[in-house]
KOLVOBA-385207 format. One line per 8 residues: number of its first residue (from 1); their letters; for each residue x, y, z of N, C-alpha, C. Coordinates in steps of 0.05 Angstrom, whole numbers, plus 5000, padded with zeros to 4 digits. Example, Ala and Ser with C-alpha at 12.3 -4.5 7.8 and 13.67 -1.06 7.14 Angstrom:
! KOLVOBA-385207
1	as	5264/4886/5156/5246/4910/5156/5264/4934/5156 ~ 5257/4955/5142/5273/4979/5143/5258/5001/5157
//
This chain:
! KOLVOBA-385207
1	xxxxxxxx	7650/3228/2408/7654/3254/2418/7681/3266/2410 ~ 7706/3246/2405/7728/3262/2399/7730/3263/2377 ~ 7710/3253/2358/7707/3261/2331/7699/3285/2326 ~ 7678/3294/2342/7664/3327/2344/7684/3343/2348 ~ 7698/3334/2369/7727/3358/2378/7744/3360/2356 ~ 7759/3339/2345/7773/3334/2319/7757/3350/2300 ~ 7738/3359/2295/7723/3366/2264/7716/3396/2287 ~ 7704/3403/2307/7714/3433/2305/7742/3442/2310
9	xxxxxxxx	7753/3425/2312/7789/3438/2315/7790/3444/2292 ~ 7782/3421/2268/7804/3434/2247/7794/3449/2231 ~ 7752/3455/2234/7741/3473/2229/7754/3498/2237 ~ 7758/3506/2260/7769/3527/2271/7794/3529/2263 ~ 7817/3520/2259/7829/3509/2229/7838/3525/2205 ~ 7819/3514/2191/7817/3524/2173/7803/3553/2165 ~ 7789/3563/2193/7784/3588/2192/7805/3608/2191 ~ 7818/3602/2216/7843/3614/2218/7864/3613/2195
17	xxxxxxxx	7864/3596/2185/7880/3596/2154/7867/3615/2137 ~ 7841/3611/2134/7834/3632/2121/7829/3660/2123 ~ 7823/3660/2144/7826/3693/2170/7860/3703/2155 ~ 7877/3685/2162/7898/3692/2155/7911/3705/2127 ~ 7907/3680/2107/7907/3696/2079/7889/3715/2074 ~ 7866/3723/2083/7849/3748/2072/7869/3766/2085 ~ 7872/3764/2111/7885/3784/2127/7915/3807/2110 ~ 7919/3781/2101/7950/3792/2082/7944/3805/2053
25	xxxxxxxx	7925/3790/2048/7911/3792/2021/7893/3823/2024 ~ 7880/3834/2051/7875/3853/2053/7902/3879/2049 ~ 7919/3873/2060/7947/3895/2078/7953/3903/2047 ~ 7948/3889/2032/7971/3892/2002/7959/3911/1985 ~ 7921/3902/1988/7907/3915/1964/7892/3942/1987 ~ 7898/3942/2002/7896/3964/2010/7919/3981/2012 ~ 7932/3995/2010/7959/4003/2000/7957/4013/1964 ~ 7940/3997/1944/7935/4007/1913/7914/4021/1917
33	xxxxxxxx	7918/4035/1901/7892/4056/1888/7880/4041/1870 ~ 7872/4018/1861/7866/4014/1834/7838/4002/1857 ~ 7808/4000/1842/7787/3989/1852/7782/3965/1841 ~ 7789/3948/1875/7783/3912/1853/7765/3911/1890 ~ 7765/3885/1878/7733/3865/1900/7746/3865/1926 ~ 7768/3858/1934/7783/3858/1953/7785/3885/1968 ~ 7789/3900/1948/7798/3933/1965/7772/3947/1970 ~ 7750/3941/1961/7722/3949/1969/7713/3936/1997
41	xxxxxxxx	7716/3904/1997/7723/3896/2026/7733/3903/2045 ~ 7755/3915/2041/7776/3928/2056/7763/3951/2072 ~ 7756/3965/2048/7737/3988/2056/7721/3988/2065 ~ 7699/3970/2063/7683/3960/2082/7681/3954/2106 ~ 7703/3942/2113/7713/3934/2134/7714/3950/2158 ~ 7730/3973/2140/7740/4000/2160/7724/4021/2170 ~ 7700/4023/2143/7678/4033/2149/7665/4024/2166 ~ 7661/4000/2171/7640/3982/2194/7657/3981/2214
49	xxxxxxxx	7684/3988/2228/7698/3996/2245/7687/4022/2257 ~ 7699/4040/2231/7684/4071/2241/7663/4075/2254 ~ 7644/4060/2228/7615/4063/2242/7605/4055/2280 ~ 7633/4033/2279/7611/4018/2305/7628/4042/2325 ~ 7657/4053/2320/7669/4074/2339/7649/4093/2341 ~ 7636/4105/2320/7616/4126/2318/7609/4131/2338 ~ 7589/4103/2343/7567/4096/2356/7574/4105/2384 ~ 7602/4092/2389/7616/4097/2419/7624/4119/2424
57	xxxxxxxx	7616/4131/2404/7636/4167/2418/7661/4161/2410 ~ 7675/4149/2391/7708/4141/2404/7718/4151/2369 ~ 7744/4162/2373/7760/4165/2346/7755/4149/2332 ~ 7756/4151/2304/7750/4136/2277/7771/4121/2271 ~ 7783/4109/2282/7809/4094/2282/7811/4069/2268 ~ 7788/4058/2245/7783/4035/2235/7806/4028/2216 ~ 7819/4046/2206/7839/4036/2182/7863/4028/2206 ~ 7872/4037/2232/7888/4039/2238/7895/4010/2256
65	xxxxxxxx	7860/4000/2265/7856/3973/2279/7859/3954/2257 ~ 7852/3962/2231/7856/3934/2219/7880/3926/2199 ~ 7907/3953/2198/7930/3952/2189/7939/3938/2217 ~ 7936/3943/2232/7944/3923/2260/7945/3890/2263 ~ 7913/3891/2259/7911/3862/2253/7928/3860/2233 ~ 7923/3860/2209/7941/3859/2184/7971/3845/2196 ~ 7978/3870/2203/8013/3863/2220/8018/3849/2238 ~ 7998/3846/2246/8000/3820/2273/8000/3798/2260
73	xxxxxxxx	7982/3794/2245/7970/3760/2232/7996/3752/2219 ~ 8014/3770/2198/8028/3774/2189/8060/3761/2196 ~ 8061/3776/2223/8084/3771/2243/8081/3743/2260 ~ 8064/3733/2260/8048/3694/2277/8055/3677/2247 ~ 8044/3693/2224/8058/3668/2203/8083/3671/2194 ~ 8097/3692/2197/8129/3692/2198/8133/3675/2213 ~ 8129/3682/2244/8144/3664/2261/8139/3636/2256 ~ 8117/3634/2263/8107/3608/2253/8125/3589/2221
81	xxxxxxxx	8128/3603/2203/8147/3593/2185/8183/3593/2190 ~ 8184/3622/2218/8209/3618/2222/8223/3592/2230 ~ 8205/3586/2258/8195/3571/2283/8178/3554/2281 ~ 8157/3533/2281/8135/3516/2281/8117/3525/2309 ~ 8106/3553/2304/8088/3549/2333/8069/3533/2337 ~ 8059/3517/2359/8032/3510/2366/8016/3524/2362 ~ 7995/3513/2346/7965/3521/2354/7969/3549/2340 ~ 7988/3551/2323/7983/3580/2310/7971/3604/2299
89	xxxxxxxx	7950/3580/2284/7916/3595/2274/7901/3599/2293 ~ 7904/3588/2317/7887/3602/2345/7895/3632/2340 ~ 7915/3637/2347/7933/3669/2348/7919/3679/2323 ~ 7916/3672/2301/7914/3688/2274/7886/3696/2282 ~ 7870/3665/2291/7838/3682/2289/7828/3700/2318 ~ 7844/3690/2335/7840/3715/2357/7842/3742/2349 ~ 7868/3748/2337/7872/3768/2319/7848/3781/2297 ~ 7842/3764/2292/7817/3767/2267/7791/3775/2280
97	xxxxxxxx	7789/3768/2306/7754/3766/2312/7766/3785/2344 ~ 7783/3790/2345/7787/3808/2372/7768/3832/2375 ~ 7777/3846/2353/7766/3883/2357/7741/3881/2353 ~ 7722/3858/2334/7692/3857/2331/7686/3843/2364 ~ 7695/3826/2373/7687/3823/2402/7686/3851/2415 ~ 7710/3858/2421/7713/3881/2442/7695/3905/2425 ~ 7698/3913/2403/7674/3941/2401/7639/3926/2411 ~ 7632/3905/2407/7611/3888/2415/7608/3900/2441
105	xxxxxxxx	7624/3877/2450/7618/3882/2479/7610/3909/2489 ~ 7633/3928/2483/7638/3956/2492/7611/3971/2485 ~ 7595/3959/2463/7572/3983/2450/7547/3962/2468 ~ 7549/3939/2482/7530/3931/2491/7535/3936/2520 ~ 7550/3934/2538/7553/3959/2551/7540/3989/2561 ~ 7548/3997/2535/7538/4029/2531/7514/4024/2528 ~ 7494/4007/2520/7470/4006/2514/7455/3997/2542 ~ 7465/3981/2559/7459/3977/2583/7459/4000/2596
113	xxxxxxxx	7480/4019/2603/7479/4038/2620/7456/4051/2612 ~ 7470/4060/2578/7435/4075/2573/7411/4064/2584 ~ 7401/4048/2582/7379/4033/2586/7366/4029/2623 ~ 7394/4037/2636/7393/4033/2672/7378/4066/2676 ~ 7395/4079/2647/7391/4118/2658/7353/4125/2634 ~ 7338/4108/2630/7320/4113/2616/7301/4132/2638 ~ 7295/4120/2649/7275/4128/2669/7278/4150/2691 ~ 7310/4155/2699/7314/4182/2707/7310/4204/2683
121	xxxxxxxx	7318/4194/2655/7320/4219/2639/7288/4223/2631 ~ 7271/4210/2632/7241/4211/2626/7232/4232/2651 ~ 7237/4221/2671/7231/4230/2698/7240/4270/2696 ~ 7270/4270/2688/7282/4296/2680/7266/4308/2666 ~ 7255/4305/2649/7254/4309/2624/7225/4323/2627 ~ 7207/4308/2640/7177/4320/2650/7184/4339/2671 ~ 7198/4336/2689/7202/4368/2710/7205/4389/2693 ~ 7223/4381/2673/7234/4409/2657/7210/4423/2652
129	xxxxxxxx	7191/4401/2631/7173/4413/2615/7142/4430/2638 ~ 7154/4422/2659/7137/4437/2676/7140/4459/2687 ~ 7168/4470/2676/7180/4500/2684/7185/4517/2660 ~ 7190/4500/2635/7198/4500/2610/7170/4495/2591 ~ 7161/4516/2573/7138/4501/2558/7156/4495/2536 ~ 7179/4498/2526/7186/4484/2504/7197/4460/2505 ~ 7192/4443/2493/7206/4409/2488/7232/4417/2482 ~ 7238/4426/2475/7271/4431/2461/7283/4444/2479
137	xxxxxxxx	7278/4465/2490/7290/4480/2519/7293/4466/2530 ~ 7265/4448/2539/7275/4431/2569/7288/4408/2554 ~ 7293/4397/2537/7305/4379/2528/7336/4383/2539 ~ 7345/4418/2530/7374/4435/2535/7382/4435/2560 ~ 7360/4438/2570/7358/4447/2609/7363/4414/2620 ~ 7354/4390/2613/7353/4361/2626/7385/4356/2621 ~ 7398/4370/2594/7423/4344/2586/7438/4356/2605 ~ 7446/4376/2619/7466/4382/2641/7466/4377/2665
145	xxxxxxxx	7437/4356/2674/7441/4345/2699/7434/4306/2698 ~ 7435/4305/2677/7435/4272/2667/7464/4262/2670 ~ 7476/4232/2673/7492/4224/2679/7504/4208/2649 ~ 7529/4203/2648/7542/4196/2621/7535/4165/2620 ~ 7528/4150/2602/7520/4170/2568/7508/4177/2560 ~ 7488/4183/2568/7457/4191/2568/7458/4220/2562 ~ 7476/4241/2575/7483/4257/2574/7501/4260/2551 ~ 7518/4255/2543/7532/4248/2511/7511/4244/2493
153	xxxxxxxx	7494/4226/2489/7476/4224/2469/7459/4252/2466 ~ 7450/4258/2498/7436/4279/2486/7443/4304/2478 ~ 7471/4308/2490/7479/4337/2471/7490/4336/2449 ~ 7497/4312/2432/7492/4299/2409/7458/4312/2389 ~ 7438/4305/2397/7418/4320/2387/7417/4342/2390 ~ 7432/4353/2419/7421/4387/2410/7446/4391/2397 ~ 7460/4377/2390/7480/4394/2359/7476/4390/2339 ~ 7457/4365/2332/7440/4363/2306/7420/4379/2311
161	xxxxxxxx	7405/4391/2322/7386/4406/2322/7397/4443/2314 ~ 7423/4445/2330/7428/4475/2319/7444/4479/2294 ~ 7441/4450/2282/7443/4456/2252/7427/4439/2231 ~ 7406/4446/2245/7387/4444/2223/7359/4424/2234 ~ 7358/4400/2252/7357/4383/2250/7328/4395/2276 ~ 7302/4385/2266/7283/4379/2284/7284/4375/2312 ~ 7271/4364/2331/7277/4356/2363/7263/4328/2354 ~ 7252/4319/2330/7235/4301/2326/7252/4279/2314
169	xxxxxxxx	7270/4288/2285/7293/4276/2277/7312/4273/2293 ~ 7321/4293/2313/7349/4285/2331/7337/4265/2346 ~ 7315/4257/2359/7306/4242/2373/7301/4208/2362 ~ 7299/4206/2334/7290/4189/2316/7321/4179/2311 ~ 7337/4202/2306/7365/4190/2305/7374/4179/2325 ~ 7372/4186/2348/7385/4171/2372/7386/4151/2376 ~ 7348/4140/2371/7332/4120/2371/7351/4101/2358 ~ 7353/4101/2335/7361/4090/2309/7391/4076/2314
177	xxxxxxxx	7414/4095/2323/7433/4092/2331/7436/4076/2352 ~ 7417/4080/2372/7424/4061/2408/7410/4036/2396 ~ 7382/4042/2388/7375/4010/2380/7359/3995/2407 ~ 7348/4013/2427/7349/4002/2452/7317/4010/2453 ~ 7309/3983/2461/7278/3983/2459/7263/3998/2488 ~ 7281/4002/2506/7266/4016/2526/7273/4050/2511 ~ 7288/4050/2505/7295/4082/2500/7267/4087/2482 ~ 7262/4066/2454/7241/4073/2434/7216/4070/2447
185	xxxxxxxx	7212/4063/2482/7184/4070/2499/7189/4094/2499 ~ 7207/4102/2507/7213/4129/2519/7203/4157/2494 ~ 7220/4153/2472/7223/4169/2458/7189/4169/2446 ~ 7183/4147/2436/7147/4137/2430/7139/4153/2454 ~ 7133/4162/2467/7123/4179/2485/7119/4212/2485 ~ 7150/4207/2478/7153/4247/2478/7142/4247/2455 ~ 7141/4237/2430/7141/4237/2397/7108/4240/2398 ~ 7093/4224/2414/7063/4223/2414/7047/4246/2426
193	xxxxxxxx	7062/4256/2443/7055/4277/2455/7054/4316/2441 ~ 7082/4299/2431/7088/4332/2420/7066/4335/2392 ~ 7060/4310/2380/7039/4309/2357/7013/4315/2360 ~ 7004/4296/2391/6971/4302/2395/6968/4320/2412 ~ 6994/4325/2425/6983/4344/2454/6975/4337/2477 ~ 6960/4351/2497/6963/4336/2524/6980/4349/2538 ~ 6974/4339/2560/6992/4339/2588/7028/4326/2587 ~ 7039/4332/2572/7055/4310/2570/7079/4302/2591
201	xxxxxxxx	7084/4329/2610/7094/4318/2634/7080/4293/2652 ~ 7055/4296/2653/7040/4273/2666/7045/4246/2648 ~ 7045/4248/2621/7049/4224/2607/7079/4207/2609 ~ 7098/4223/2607/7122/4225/2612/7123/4204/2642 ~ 7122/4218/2659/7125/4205/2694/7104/4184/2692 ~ 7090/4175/2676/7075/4146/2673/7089/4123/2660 ~ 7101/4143/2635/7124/4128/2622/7152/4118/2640 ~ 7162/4136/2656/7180/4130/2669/7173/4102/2695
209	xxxxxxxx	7147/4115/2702/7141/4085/2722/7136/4059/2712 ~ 7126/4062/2684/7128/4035/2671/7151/4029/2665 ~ 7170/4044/2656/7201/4031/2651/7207/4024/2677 ~ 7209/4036/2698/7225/4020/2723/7208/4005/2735 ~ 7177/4001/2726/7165/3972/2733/7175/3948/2723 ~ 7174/3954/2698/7189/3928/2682/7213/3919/2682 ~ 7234/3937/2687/7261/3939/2694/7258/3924/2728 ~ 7237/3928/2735/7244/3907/2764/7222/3879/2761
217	xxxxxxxx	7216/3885/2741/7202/3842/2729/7229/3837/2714 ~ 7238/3846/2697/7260/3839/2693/7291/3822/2708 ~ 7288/3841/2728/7307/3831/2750/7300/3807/2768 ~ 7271/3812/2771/7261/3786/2787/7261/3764/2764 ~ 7262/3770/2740/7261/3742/2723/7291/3735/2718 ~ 7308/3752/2723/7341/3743/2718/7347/3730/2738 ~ 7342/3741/2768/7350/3723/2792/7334/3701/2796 ~ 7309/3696/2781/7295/3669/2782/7303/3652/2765
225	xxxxxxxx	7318/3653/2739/7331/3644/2726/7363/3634/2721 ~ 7372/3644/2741/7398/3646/2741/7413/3614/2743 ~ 7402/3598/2759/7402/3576/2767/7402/3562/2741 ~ 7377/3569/2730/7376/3553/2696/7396/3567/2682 ~ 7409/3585/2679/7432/3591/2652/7456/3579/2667 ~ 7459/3576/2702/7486/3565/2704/7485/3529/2693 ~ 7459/3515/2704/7451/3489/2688/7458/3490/2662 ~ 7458/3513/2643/7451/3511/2615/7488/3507/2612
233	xxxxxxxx	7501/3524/2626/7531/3522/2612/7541/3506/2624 ~ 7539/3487/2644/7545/3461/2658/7536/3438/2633 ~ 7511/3442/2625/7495/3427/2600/7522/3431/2576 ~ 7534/3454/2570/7547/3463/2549/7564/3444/2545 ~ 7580/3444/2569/7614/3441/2572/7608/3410/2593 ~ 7600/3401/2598/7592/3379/2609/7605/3353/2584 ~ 7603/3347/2561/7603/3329/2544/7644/3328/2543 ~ 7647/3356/2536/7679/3360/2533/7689/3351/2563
241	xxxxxxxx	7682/3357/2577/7702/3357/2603/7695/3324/2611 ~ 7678/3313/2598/7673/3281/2602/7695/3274/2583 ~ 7692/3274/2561/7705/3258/2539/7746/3264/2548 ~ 7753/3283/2549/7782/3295/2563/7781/3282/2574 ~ 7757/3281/2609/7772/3272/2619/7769/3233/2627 ~ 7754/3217/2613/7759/3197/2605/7791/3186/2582 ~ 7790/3206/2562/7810/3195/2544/7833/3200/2561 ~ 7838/3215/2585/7862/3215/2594/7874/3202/2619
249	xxxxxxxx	7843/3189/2626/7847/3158/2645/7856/3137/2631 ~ 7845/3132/2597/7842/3110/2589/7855/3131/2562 ~ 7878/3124/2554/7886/3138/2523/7872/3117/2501 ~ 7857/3132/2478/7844/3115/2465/7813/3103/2468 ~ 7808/3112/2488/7784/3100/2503/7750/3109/2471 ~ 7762/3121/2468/7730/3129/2445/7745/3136/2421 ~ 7768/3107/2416/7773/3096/2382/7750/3081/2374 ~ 7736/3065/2382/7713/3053/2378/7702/3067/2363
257	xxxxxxxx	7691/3096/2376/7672/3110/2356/7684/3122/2332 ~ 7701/3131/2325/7722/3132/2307/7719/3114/2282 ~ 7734/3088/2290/7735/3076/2274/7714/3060/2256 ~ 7693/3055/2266/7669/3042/2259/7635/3067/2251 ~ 7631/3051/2233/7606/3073/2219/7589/3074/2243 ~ 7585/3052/2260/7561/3055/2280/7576/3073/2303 ~ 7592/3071/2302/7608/3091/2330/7594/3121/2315 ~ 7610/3126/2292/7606/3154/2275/7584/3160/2280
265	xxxxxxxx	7556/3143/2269/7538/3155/2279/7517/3156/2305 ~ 7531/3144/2319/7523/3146/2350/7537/3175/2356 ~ 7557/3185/2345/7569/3212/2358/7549/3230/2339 ~ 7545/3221/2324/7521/3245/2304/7494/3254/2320 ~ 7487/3228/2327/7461/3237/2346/7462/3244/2371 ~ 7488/3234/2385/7487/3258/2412/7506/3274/2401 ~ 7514/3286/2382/7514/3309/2372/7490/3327/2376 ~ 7486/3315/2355/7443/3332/2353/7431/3325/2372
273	xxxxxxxx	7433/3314/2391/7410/3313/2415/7425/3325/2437 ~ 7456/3334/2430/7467/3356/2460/7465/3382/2444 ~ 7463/3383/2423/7459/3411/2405/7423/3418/2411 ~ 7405/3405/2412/7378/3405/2414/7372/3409/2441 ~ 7382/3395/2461/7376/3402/2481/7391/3425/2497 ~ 7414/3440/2487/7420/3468/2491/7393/3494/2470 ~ 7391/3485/2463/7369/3505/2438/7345/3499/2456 ~ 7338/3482/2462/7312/3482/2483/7310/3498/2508
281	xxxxxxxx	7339/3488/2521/7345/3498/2552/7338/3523/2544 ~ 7350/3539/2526/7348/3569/2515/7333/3580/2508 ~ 7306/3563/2502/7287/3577/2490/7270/3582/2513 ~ 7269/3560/2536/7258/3558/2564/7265/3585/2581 ~ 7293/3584/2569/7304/3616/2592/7299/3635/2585 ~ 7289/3640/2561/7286/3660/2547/7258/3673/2551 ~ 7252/3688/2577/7223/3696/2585/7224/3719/2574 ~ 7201/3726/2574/7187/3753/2555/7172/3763/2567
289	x	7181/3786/2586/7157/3804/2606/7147/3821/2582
//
C-alpha cells in the first residue's frame, strides 16, 4: 500500500512539474505574435475559458485567469528556488487545475438550478399560451415572471430572436448550451407542438407533471441511496487511513511489501481489487429512473 501512495505522490509529481513548465512556457509565447504550437495552445486555452464564462453569464476574462496562473506558478518556483518549499508542486498544480474546478462546479450548479426551475417554466409557459396565441409572445410574457437563471437564459433567446434568430433556433441554442436533459424534455415538447399542432398548453402541463414526477423518483432514489455513496467513500479512503495509520504505530511496518517482488505484487492486486470494487460500488449506485 505505501508503494501505491509513493507512485501517486510522485505521479502527482511530476504533473505538477509539468503543469509548471507549460505554465511558464505558456506566459512567454503568449506575449509573441509569431504562430507556433504552443501559442495556439495558449489560445485555446483562453478560448475554452471564455467559452465556459459564456456559458455563465460572466465577463470573458480567460486571458486574464490564465496570465494569473502563469504568475502565480511562476512566483512558487521562484520561491521555491529562493527557499526549498515543501510539497511545492502541490501549489503549482492547485494553481493549474483551480479555475477548471471552480468554472465546473459553478456551471454545474447553474445547471441544477436550471433544472429545479424546469417545470415552473413549462407550467408558465402553457398559461401564457392560453391568453397569448403566439409561442414567442408568450415565450416574452413568461421570461419576466420566471426566477434566475432561467430567466437570464430566456431573455438570452428573445435577443437572439430580435435579431434574426427563429423561437425554434433560440430554443435549440439554449438546449445546446445548458446541455440539461430535463430542459431537452421540455424544449422536445414545445418544438413538437409548434410543428404538428394541437393543444399545446395541455401538452405542456403534462410535460411539466412528468418532470416533477421524476424529479421526485429521483429524490426518493438519492435519499435511498445515500447510505451507499457514504459506504462508497468510507470504501475510498478506508485503505489510506489504514496503511498511515499502521505505519505510524509501527515505522516501517509495510517494508516487506516494498522490498520483495511478492510484497509488490500483493499491493498490485489489492490495488485492482480496491480499484474494482469502487467501479462496482458505482455502477450499483448509479440508478436510472
Amino acid at each position: 500500500m505505501s508503494l501505491a501512495i509513493a507512485t501517486s505522490a510522485t505521479a502527482v509529481k511530476i504533473a505538477g512539474i509539468v503543469a509548471a513548465a507549460a505554465a511558464a512556457t505558456f506566459l512567454g509565447y503568449a506575449a509573441a505574435s509569431r504562430e507556433t504550437a504552443l501559442s495556439r495552445l495558449w489560445t485555446r486555452y483562453v478560448r475554452h475559458l471564455d467559452g465556459t464564462l459564456r456559458m455563465l453569464f460572466r465577463p470573458e476574462i480567460g486571458r486574464r485567469i490564465a496570465i494569473v496562473q502563469c504568475v502565480g506558478i511562476s512566483a512558487v518556483m521562484v520561491a521555491h528556488l529562493a527557499t526549498p518549499v515543501p510539497r511545492w508542486w502541490l501549489f503549482v498544480l492547485l494553481i493549474a487545475i483551480s479555475p477548471e474546478l471552480h468554472l465546473r462546479r459553478e456551471r454545474k450548479q447553474r445547471v441544477d438550478r436550471l433544472e429545479k426551475q424546469v417545470d415552473g417554466f413549462v407550467v408558465s409557459l402553457a398559461n401564457s399560451l392560453k391568453t397569448v396565441p403566439s409561442p414567442a409572445a408568450a415565450l416574452q410574457a413568461t421570461a419576466g415572471i420566471l426566477q434566475q437563471p432561467t430567466r437570464q437564459e430566456i431573455e438570452y433567446v428573445l435577443k437572439e430572436m430580435r435579431v434574426g434568430s427563429t423561437l425554434e433556433q433560440g430554443l435549440l441554442a439554449m438546449s445546446a448550451r445548458v446541455k440539461s436533459p430535463w430542459l431537452d424534455v421540455a424544449f422536445s415538447a414545445v418544438l413538437i407542438g409548434l410543428r404538428v399542432g394541437g393543444n399545446l398548453p395541455v401538452v405542456l402541463e403534462r410535460t411539466a407533471t412528468t418532470i416533477r414526477e421524476m424529479n421526485r423518483l429521483l429524490g426518493v432514489v438519492r435519499s435511498k441511496t445515500g447510505e451507499g455513496r457514504m459506504q462508497l467513500w468510507v470504501l475510498a479512503a478506508f485503505p489510506f487511513a489504514i496503511a498511515f495509520g499502521l505505519n505510524a504505530v509501527q515505522h516501517g511496518y509495510f517494508d516487506p511489501l516494498q522490498s520483495s517482488v511478492t510484497g509488490q505484487i500483493a499491493v498490485g492486486i489489492a490495488a485492482v481489487l480496491w480499484i474494482s470494487s469502487l467501479l462496482v460500488a458505482r455502477k450499483v449506485l448509479a440508478v436510472d429512473v
